[in-house]
C-alpha positions in Angstrom: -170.3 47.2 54.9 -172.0 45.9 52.2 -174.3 43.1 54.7 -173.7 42.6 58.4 -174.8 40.9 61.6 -176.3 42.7 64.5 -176.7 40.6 67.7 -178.3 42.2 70.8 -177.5 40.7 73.6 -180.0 40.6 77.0 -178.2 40.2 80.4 -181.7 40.3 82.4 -182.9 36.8 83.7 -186.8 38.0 84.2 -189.4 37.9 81.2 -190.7 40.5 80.8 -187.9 42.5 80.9 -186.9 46.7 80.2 -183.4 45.7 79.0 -184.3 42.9 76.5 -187.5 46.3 75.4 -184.5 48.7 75.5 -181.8 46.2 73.3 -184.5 45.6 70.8 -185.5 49.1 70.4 -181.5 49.6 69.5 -180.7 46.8 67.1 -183.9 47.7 65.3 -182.4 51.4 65.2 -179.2 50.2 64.4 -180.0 48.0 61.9 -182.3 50.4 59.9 -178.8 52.2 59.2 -177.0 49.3 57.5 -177.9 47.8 54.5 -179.6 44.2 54.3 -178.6 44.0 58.4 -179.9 40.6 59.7 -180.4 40.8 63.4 -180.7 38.5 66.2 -181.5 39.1 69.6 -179.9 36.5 72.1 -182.2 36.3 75.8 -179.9 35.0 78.2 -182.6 34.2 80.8 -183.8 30.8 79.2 -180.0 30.0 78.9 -178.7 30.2 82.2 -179.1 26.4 83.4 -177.1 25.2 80.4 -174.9 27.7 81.0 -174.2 27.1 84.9 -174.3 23.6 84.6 -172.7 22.7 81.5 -168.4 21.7 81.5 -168.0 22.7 78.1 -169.8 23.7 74.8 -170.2 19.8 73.8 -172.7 19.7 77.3 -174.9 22.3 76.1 -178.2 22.5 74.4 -178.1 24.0 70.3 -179.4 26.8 71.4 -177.1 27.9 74.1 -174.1 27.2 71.8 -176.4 28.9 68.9 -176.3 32.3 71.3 -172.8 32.2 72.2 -171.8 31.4 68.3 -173.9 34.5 67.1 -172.2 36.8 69.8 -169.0 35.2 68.4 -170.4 35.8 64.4 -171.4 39.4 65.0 -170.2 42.4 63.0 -171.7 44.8 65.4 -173.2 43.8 69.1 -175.9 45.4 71.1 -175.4 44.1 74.4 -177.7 45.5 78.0 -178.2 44.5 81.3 -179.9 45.7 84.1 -178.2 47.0 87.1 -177.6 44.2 90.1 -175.9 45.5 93.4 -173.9 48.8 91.3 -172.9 46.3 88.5 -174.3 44.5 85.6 -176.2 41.0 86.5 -174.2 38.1 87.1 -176.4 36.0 84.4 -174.5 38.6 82.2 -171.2 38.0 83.0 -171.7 34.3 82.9 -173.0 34.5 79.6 -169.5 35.9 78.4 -167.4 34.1 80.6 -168.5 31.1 77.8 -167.2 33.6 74.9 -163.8 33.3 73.3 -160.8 35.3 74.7 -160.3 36.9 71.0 -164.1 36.1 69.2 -164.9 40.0 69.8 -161.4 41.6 68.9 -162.3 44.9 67.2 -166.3 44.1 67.3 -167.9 47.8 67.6 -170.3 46.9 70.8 -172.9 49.2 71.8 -173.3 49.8 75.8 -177.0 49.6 77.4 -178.2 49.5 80.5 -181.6 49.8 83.0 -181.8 50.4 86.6 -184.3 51.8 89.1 -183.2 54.9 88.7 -180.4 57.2 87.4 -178.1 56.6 89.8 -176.9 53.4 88.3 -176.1 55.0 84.9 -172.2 54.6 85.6 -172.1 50.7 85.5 -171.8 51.1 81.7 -169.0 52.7 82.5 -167.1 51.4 85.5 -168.3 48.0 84.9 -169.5 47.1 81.2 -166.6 48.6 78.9 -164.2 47.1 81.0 -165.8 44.3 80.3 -165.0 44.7 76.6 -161.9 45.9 76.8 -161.1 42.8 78.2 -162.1 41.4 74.6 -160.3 43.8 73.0 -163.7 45.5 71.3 -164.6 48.4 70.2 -166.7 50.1 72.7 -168.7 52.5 70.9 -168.5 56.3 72.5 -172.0 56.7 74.0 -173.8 54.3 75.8 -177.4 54.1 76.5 -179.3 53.7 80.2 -183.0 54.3 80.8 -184.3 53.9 84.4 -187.6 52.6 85.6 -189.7 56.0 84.3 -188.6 55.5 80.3 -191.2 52.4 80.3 -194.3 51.6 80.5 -195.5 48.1 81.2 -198.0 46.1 79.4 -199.5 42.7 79.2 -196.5 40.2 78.2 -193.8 43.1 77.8 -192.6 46.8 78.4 -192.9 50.0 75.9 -190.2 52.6 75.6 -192.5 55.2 76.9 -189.7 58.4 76.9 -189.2 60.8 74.2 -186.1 61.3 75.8 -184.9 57.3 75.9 -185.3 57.4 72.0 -183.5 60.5 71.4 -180.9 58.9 73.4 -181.0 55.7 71.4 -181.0 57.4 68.3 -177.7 59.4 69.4 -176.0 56.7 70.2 -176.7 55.2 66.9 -175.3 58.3 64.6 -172.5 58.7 66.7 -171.6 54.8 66.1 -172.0 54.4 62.3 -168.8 56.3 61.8 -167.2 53.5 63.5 -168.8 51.0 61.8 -168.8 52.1 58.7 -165.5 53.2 59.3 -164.2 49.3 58.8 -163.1 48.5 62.4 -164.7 45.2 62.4 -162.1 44.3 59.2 -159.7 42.5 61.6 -159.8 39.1 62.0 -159.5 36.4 65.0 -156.4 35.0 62.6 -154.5 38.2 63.1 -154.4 38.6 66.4 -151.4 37.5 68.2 -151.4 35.3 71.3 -149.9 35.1 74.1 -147.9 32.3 73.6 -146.5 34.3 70.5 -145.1 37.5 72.2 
């Protein structure tokens, strides 16, 4: 890839917030692996009223339909959210509810996730790459949790305070750019087939 888009995406409706720290921390990772990345990192906190309320993408503000167009532009997505009642949050879901059926066919997405503790470290698993399969994505093969002790908190944010978080992180990452690199992103929404077509 000679340029590419990385989006993170932020599921958590609070500010400040450990998955918005913990998808940062990972684009910025990611993105120091691929040459002249741009990055954006969508919050889907400030969103959610346009996103509840609105009928269709004509209703919303620019910058809700600016998120869900970047998500829809991305070569390579970052997307967290923290753990709400074993799955991820519903602000989450909403936010991809708005997303086309076939935008994210063969998009490499990279799973994160925070939670209290460790054992909510499966709803990556049993509830976000699901998710994605759903869109036909490529879900990348590791995914990345850190739990309440991996941060510290500060004035106006949190800090990855685990050794062990960014050794995690950085796993992830290597075990991605295969994929990446590797062209799955090449296919485009014009070749999928529909429904209606089969």
């Amino acid at each position: 890839m000679s340029s590419s888009l990385v989006v993170g995406v932020s599921g958590s409706p609070s500010d400040p917030s450990r998955t918005s720290t913990l998808v940062a921390a990972t684009v910025d990772r990611l993105a120091a692996e691929l040459p002249d990345a741009e990055t954006v990192i969508v919050e889907i906190g400030p969103l959610l009223a346009d996103l509840g309320a609105a009928v269709d993408r004509e209703h919303m503000s620019d910058a809700t339909r600016a998120a869900l167009e970047a998500v829809e532009a991305a070569d390579v997505l970052v997307v967290g959210s923290p753990a709400f009642r074993a799955a991820y949050s519903g602000a989450f879901k909403l936010f991809f509810d708005w997303i086309g059926q076939y935008d994210l066919v063969d998009t490499p997405v990279l799973l994160t996730a925070t939670g209290g503790s460790d054992r909510h470290a499966l709803l990556v698993e049993h509830q976000m790459r699901p998710l994605f399969g759903f869109f036909q994505s490529t879900t990348l093969p590791l995914a990345v949790f850190g739990n309440e002790r991996d941060f510290d908190k500060r004035v106006g944010g949190y800090d990855i305070a685990s050794i062990d978080l960014e050794l995690r992180i950085d796993q992830a990452v290597r075990r991605a750019l295969p994929i990446i690199r590797g062209g799955f992103v090449a296919a485009g929404v014009d070749e999928v087939r529909r429904p209606a077509e089969f």
